[in-house]
C-alpha positions as CSV (number, residue, x, y, z in Angstrom):
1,X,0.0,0.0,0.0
2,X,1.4,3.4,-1.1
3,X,2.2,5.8,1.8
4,X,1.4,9.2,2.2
5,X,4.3,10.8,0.6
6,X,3.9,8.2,-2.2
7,X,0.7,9.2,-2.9
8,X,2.0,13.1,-3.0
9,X,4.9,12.6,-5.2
10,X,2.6,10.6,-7.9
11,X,0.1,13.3,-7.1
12,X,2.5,16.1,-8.0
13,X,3.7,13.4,-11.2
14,X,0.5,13.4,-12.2
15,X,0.4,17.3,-13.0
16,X,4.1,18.2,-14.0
17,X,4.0,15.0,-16.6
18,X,7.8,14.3,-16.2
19,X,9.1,11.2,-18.2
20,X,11.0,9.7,-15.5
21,X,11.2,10.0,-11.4
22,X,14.1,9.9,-9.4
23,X,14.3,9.3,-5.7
24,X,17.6,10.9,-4.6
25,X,19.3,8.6,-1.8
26,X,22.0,11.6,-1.0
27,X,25.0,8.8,-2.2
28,X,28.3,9.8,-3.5
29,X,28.0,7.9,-6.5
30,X,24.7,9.4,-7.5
31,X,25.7,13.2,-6.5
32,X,28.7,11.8,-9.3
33,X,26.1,10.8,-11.9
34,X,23.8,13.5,-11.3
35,X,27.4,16.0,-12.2
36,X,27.6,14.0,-14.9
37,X,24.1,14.5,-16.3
38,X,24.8,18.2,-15.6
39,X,27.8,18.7,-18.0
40,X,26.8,16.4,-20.8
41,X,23.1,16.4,-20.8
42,X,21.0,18.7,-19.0
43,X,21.2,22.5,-20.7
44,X,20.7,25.6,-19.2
45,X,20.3,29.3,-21.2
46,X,21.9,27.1,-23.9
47,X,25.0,26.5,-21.7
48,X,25.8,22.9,-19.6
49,X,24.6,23.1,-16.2
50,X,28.2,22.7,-14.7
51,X,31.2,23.0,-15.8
52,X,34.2,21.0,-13.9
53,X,37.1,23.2,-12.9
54,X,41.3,22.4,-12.5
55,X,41.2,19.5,-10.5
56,X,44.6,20.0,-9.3
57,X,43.8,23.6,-7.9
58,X,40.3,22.9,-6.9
59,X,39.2,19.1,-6.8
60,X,36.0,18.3,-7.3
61,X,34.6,21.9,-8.1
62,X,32.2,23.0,-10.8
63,X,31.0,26.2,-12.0
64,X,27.5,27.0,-12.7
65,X,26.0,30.0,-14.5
66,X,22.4,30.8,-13.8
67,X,20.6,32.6,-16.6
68,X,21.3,36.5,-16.5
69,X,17.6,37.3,-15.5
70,X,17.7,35.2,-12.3
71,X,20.7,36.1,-9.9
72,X,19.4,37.0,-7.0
73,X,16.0,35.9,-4.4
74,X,13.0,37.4,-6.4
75,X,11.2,39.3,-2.9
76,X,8.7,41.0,-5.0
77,X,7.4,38.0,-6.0
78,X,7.6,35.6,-2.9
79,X,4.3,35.6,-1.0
80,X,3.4,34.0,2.1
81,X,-0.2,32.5,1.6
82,X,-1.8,33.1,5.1
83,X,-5.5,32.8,5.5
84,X,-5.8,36.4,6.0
85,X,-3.5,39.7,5.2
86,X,-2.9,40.7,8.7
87,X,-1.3,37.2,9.8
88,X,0.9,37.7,7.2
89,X,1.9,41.1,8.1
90,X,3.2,44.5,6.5
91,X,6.4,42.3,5.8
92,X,5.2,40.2,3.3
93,X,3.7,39.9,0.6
94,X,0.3,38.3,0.8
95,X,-1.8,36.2,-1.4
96,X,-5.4,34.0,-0.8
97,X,-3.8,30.8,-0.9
98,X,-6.4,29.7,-3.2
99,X,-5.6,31.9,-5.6
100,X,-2.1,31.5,-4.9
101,X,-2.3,27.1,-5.3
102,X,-4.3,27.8,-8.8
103,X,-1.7,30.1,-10.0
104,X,0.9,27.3,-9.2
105,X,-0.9,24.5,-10.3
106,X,-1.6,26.2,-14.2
107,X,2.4,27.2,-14.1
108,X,3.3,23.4,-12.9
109,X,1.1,21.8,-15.7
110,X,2.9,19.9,-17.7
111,X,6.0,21.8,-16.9
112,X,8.2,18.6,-16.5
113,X,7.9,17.3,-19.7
114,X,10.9,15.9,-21.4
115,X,12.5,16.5,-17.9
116,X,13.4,14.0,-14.8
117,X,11.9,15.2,-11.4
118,X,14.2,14.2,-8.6
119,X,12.3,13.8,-5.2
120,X,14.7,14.7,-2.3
121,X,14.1,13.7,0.8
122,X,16.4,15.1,3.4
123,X,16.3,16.6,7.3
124,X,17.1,20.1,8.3
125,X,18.9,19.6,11.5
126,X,21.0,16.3,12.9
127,X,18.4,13.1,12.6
128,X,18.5,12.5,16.0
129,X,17.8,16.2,17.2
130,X,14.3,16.2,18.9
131,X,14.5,19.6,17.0
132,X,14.8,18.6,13.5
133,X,12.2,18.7,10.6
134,X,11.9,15.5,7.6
135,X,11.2,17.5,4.3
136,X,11.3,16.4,0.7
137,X,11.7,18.6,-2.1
138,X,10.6,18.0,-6.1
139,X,12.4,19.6,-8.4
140,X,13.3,19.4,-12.1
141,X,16.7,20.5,-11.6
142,X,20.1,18.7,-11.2
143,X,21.8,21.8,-10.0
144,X,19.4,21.9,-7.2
145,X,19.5,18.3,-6.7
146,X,23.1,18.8,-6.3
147,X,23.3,22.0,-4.1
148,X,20.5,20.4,-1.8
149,X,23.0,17.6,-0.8
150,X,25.6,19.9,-0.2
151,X,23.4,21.9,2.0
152,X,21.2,19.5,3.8
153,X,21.2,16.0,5.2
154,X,19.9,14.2,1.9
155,X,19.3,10.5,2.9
156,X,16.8,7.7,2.6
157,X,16.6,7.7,6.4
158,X,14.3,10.3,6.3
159,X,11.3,8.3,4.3
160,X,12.0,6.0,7.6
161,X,11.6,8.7,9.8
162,X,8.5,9.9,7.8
163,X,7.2,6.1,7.3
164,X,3.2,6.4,6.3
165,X,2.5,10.0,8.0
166,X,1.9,13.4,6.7
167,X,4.6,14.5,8.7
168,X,7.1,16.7,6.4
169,X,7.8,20.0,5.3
170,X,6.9,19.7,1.0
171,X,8.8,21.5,-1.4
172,X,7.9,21.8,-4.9
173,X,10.0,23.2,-7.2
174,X,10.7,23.8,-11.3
175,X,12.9,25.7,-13.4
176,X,9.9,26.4,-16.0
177,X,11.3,28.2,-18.8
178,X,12.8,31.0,-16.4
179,X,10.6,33.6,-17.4
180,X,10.3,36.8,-14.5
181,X,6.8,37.1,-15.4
182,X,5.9,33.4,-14.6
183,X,8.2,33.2,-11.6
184,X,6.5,33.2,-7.9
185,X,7.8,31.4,-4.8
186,X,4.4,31.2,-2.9
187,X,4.8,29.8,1.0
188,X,1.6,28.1,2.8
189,X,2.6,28.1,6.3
190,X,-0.1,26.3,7.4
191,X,0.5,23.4,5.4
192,X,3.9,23.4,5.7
193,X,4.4,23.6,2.0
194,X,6.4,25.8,-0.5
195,X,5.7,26.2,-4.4
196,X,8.4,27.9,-6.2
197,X,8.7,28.2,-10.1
198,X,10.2,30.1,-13.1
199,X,13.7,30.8,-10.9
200,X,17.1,28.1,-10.4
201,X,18.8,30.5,-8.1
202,X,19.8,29.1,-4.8
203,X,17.5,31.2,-2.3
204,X,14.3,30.6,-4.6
205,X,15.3,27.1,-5.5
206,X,17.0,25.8,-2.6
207,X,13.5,25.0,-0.4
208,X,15.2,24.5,2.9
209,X,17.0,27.4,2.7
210,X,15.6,30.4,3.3
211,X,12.1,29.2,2.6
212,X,11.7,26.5,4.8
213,X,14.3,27.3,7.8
214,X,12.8,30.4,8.3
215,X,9.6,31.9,6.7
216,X,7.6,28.2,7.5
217,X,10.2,27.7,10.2
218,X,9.4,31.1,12.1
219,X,6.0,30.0,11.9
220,X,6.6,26.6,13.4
221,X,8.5,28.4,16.0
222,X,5.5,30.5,16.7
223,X,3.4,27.6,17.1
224,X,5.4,25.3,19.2
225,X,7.2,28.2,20.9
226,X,10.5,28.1,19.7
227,X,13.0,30.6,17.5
228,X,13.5,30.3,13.9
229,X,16.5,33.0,13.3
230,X,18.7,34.5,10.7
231,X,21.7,34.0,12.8
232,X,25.5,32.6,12.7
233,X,25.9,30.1,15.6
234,X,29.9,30.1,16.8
235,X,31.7,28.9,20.1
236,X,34.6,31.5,21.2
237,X,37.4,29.5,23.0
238,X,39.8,31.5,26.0
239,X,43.2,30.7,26.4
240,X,42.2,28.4,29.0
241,X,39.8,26.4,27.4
242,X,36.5,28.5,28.7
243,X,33.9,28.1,25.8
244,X,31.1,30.1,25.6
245,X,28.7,30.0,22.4
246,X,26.7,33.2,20.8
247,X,24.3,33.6,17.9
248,X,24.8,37.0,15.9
249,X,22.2,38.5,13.1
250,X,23.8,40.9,11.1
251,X,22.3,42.4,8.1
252,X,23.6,41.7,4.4
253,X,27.1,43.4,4.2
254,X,28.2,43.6,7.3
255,X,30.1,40.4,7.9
256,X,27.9,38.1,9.3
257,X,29.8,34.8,7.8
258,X,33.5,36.8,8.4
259,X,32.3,36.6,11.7
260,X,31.4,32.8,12.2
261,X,34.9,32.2,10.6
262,X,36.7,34.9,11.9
263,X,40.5,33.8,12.8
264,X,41.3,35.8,16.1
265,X,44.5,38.3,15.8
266,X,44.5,37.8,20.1
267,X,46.9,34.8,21.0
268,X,45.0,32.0,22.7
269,X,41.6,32.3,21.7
270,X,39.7,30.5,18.8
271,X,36.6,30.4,16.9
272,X,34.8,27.5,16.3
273,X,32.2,27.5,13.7
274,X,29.0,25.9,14.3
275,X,26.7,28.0,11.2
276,X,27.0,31.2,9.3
277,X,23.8,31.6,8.5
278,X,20.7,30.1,10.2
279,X,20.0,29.2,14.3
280,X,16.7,27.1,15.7
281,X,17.0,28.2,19.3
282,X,14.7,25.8,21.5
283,X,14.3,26.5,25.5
284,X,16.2,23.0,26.9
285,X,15.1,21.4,29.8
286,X,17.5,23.3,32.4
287,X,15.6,26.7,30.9
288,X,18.5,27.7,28.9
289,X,18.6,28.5,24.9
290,X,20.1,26.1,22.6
291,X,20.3,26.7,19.0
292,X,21.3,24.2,16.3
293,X,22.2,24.8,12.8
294,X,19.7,22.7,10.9
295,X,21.6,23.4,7.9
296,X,24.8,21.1,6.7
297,X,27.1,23.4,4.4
298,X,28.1,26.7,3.1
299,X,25.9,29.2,0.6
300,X,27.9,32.2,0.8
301,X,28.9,35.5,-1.1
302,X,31.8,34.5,-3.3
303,X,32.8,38.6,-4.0
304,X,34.8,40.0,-1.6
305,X,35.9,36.7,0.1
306,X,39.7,36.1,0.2
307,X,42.6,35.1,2.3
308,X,42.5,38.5,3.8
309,X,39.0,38.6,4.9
310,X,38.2,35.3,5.2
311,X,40.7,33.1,5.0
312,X,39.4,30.1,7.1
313,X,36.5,30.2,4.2
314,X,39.2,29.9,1.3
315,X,40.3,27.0,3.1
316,X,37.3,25.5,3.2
317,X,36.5,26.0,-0.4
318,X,39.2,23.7,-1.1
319,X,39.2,21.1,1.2
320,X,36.7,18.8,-0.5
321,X,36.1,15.7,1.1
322,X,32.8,13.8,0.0
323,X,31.0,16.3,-1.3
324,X,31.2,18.6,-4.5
325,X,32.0,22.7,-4.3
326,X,29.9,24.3,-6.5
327,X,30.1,28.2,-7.7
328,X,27.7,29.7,-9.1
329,X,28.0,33.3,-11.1
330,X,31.5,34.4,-10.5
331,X,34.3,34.9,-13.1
332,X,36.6,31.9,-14.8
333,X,40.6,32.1,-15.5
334,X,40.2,30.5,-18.9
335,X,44.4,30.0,-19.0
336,X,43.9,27.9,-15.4
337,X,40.7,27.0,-15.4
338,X,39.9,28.6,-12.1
339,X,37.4,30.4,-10.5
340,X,37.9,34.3,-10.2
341,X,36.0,37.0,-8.5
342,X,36.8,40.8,-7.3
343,X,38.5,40.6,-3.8
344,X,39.7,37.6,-4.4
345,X,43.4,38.3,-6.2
346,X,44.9,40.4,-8.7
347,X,42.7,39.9,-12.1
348,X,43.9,36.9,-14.7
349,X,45.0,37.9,-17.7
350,X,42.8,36.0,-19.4
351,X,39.1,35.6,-18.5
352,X,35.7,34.9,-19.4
353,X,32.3,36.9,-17.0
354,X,29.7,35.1,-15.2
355,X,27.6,35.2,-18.3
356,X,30.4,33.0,-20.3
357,X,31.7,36.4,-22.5
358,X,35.1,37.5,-22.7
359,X,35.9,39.5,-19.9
360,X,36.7,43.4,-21.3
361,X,37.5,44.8,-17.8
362,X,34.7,47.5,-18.3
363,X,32.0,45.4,-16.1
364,X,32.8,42.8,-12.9
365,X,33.8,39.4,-13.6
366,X,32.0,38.3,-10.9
367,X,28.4,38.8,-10.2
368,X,27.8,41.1,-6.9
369,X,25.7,37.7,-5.7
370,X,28.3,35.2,-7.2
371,X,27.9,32.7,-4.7
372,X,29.7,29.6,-3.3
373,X,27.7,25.9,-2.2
374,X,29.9,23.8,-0.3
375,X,30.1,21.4,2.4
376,X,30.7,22.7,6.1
377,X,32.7,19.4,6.7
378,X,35.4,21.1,5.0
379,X,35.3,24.1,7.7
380,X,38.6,23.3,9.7
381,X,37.3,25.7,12.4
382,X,33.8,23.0,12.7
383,X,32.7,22.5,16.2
384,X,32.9,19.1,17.9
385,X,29.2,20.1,18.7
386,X,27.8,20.8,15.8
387,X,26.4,16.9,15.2
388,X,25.1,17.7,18.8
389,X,21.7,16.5,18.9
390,X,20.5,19.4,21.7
391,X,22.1,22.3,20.0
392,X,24.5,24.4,21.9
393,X,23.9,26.6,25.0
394,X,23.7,29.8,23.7
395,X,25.4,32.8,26.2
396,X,25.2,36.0,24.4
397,X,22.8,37.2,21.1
398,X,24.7,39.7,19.1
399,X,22.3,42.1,16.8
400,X,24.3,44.3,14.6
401,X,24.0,47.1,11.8
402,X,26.2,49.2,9.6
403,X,26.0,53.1,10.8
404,X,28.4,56.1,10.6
405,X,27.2,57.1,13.3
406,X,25.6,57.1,16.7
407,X,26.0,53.8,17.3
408,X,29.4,52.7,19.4
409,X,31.5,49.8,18.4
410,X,29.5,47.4,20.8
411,X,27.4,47.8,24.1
412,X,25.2,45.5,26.3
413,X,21.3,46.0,26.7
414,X,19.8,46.7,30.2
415,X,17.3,43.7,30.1
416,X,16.2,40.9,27.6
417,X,13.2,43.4,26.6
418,X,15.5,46.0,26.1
419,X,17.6,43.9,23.8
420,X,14.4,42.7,22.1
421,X,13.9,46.3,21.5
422,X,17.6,47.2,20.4
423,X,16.7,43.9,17.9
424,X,13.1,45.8,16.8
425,X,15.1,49.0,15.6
426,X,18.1,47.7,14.1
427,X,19.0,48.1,10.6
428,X,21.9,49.9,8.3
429,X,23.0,52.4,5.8
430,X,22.9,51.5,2.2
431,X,25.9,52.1,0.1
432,X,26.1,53.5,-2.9
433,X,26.4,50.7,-5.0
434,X,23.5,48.7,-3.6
435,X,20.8,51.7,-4.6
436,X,22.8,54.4,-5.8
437,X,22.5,56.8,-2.8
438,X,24.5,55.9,0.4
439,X,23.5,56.8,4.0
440,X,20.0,55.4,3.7
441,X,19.2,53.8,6.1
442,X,16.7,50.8,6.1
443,X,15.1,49.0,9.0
444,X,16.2,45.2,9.2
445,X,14.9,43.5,12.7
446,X,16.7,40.9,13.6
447,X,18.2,40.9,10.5
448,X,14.3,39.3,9.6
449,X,12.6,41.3,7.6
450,X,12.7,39.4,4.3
451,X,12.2,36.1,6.0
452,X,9.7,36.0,9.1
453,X,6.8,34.3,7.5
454,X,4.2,36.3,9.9
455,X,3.4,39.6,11.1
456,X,6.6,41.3,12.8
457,X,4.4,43.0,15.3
458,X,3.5,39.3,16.5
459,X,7.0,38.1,16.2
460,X,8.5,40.5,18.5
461,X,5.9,39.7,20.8
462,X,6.8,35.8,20.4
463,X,10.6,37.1,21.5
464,X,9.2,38.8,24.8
465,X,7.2,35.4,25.3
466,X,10.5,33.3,25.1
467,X,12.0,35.7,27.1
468,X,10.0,35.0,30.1
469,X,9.7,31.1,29.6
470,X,13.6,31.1,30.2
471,X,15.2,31.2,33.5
472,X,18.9,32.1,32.5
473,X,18.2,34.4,29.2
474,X,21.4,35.5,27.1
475,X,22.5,38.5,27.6
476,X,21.7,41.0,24.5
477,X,24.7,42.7,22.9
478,X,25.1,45.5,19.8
479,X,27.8,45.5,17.5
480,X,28.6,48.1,15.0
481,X,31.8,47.5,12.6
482,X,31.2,51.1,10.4
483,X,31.4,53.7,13.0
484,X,33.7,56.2,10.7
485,X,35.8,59.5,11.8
486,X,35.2,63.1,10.4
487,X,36.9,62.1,7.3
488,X,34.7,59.3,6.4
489,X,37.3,56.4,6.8
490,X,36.3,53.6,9.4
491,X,37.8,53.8,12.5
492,X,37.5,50.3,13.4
493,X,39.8,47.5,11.5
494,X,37.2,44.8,11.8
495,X,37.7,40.8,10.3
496,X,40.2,39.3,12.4
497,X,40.5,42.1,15.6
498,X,36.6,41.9,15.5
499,X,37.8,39.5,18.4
500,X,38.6,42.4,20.9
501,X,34.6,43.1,20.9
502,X,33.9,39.2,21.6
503,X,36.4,38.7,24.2
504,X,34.4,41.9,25.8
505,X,31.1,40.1,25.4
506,X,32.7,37.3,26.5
507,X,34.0,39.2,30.0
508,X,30.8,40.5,30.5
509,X,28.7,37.2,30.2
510,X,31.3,35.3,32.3
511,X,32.6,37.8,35.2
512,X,30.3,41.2,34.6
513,X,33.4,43.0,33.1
514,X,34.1,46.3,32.8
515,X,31.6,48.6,31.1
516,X,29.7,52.1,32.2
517,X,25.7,52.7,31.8
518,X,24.7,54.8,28.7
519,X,21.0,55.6,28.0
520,X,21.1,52.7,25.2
521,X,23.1,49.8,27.2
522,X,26.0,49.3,28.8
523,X,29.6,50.2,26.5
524,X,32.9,49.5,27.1
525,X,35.6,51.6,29.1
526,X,39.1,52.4,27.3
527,X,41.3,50.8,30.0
528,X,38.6,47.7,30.3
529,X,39.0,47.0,26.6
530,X,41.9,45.0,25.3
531,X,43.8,47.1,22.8
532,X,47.0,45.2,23.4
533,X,48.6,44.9,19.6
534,X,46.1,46.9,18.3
535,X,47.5,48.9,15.1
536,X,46.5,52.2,13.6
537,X,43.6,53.3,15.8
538,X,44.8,56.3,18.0
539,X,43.2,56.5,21.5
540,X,40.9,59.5,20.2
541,X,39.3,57.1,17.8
542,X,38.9,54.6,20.7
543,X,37.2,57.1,22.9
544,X,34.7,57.9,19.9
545,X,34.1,54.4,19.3
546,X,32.5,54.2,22.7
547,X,31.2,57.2,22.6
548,X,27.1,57.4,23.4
549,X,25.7,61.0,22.5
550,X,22.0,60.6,23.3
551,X,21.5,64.5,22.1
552,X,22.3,63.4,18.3
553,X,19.7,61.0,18.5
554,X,16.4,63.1,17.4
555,X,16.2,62.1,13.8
556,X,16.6,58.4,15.3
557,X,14.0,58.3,17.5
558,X,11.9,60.0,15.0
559,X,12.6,57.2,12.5
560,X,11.8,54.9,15.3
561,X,8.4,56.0,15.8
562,X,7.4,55.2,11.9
563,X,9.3,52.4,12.1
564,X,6.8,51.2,14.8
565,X,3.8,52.6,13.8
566,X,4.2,50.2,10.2
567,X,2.7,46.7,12.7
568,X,0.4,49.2,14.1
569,X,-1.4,47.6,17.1
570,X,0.5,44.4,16.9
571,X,3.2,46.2,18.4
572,X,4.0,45.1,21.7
573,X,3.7,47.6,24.5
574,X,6.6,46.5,26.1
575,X,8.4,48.1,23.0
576,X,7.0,51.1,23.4
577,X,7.8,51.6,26.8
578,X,11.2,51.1,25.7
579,X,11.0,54.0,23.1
580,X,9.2,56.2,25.6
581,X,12.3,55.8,28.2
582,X,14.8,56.8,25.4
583,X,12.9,59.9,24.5
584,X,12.9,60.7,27.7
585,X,16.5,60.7,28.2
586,X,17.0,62.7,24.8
587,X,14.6,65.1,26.4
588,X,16.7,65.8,29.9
């Protein structure tokens, strides 16, 4: 007798009409054949769908190039499909999920034909973790079929976990003919189901990425009260083998996977590497946070990385053990058959683009969202505990932002609802190159905003909630890397000294170290701060660094208060009360 997921996959058969159906084991040897397929077979925008690289200089690495018109997650056309508008918040985009699942089903019609649909089934989290989700993704795509081994844990042991229930997150997924106008990624949180079509890129392809570990996830969280989170997970080591662990969101460009990587310039401490990316934080049974990564490798921004900003990351990249390294957009040194990108090195000579043309020097080689997919059991910086079923304890949450101004280099929040609200109104400054007109500055909570799959007014009250349900809460710390002086240049080295500010955290989570009260949190002293080593920034700059003006703050707090009054009266009180005591002390 056919079992539930059976009967789903033949369901979904049924309407894509695909001439043959592959279940994906996860194996070596089939990730090898399904490569294979990819460079002689299967064609995308006319060109093979990978491309093997050198394989003296980087074994077992392929380079894929995604059609020109889909580079990057399409936001203006993901929805989330709650019953009504307001569940899904003024931070989505909403559809009637009717409407939305007829939309999908005339775009999935037939839409396989000539085409094999793979049917992954795979776990986001360690098996054993009371905390991980079974899934299973269809999709017409080798690439993905590829990238979602690399990613997740792909295995057949997850139709034994499922067995005959209804219990799995389902993905469905095709290429189509990667048309923007027929492209939608459409999430039904309340079946636990994502549609996605028209798009191969990784964030509208890859289901358990952002789509399923947060926007359903967050919703699961809300539900069976636990936190989905756009966060890096990472233990910090002392020279005497103290190990705390944090979880840090940081918006886009501001270093969040730098950070989860980071190789310490401070003799005797290390980072261990747990995630760069996503956290499930569940309240354990001695009423502490633990988060695990429930993802299994690396999807990160290929421009910009090197072996001066992330060199534990270059490693990785080429320390393939049993699984593939894909990339994905980024530039190709035709004489060496390597993969380039700006940051990276001094340019080849020769070179093609990330859209296969002869590179002229007049536009980037690389795509600005070039990305890397590769295993994090390459990661020589991998925690023993990242395999651990319960997650690590988690000591500190780090929110951060990029801002000239205003904002010190770190400080610590007064309470857990005053770090909640320091999370609420965080966000950064756009640069030039990202919308043409730099020192905008955009509201990102929690570095969440594109991904919480319900109302934010509701989410931040789902923070306070977990706040009170704990009985030793992480303390709440703010970082800011982009502080700069009065002629614009950043005062603060970041990457590897970015270790100073953690051993801080560290002090203050372990022994209360030092620090002085500010009307926004507690901030470092000068003499409490370890600067031992630390080149090119004169005391003057390390005084500003920590420097808390509360009478320069009017236009904030005034940005604050539209900020809030977008969720209206989903926004917590609590929140408020929080704004109302900072006005007050700008108005002393």
């Amino acid at each position: 007798m056919a079992t539930f997921l059976e009967k789903w996959v033949e369901e979904i058969a049924l309407l894509t009409k695909p001439d043959k159906i592959h279940w994906c084991d996860g194996s070596e040897k089939e990730a090898r054949e399904l490569i294979k397929i990819g460079i002689e077979k299967e064609k995308l925008n006319g060109n093979p769908v990978f491309h093997e690289l050198n394989k003296s200089t980087y074994p077992d690495s392929y380079l894929h190039r995604s059609h020109p018109n889909d580079v990057a997650r399409s936001e203006n056309l993901t929805f989330v499909c709650h019953a009504d508008k307001e569940t899904a918040g003024p931070n989505n985009n909403w559809m009637d999920p009717k409407e939305a699942k007829a939309k999908m089903n005339t775009l999935y019609s037939g839409c396989m034909k000539g085409r094999t649909m793979y049917v992954l089934p795979y776990m986001m989290g360690h098996p054993d973790s009371p905390y991980a989700k079974a899934c299973v993704q269809i999709t017409d795509s080798t690439y993905v079929a590829v990238s979602m081994r690399i990613m997740t844990r792909l295995s057949n042991i997850v139709i034994k976990k499922i067995g005959n229930t209804d219990k799995f997150v389902k993905g469905i997924h095709s290429v189509g003919e990667l048309d923007p106008a027929r492209r939608f990624v459409m999430h039904f949180p309340d079946e636990g189901l994502v549609m996605s079509f028209g798009s191969g890129y990784g964030g509208n392809a890859l289901l358990g990425k952002k789509c399923f570990s947060l926007r359903i996830a967050s919703c699961l969280g809300l539900k069976e009260g636990w936190l989905a989170e756009h966060m890096i997970i990472m233990g910090i080591e002392d020279p005497k083998g103290k190990i705390i662990y944090v979880a840090a969101a940081l918006p886009s460009a501001c270093g969040k996977t730098n950070l989860a990587m980071m190789q310490p310039t401070i003799p005797g401490y290390k980072i261990w590497t747990l995630g760069d990316d996503i956290a499930w934080m569940n309240i354990g049974e001695d009423g502490r946070l633990y988060a695990i990564n429930p993802e299994f490798g690396f999807f990160g921004v290929a421009s910009g990385t090197s072996m001066n900003t992330n060199p534990n990351m270059m490693k990785t990249l080429k320390a393939n053990k049993f699984y593939p390294t894909l990339y994905t957009n980024v530039g190709l040194d035709t004489d060496k058959n390597e993969p380039w990108w700006e940051g990276m090195s001094e340019a080849p000579k020769n070179m093609k683009d990330w859209q296969g043309k002869t590179y002229d020097g007049k536009e980037k080689a690389a795509h600005a969202n070039s990305r890397f997919t590769v295993s994090i059991n390459n990661c020589e910086t991998l925690s023993k505990e990242f395999d651990s079923p319960k997650g690590v304890p988690i000591s500190a949450i780090i929110f951060g932002g990029r801002r000239s101004s205003l904002l010190p280099l770190v400080y610590e929040s007064k309470s857990w609802q005053h770090g909640v609200f320091s999370g609420s109104i965080m966000g950064s400054e756009t640069t030039a190159a990202a919308i043409h007109a730099s020192g905008v500055l955009r509201r990102d909570p929690m570095a969440m905003l594109p991904f919480c799959g319900y109302n934010m007014g509701d989410y931040f009250r789902h923070w306070l909630n977990i706040g009170k349900k704990m009985k030793n809460a992480p303390n709440i710390f703010f970082v800011n890397w982009f502080r700069v002086n009065e002629e614009g240049k950043f005062m603060w080295p970041g990457f590897g000294e970015n270790i100073r500010v953690i051993k801080w955290i560290m002090e203050r989570v372990i022994w209360k170290g030092e620090a002085v009260e500010t009307p926004i949190g507690n901030v470092p002293t000068v003499k409490g701060f370890d600067t031992a080593g630390l080149k090119d920034v004169p005391a003057s700059d390390m005084e500003k660094l920590f420097g808390v003006n509360i009478k320069e703050w009017g236009e904030e707090l005034k940005s604050i208060e539209e900020h809030y009054k977008t969720f209206g009266s989903k926004m917590p009180a609590e929140l408020k009360q929080e704004y109302e005591a900072l006005l007050k002390e700008y108005q002393k």
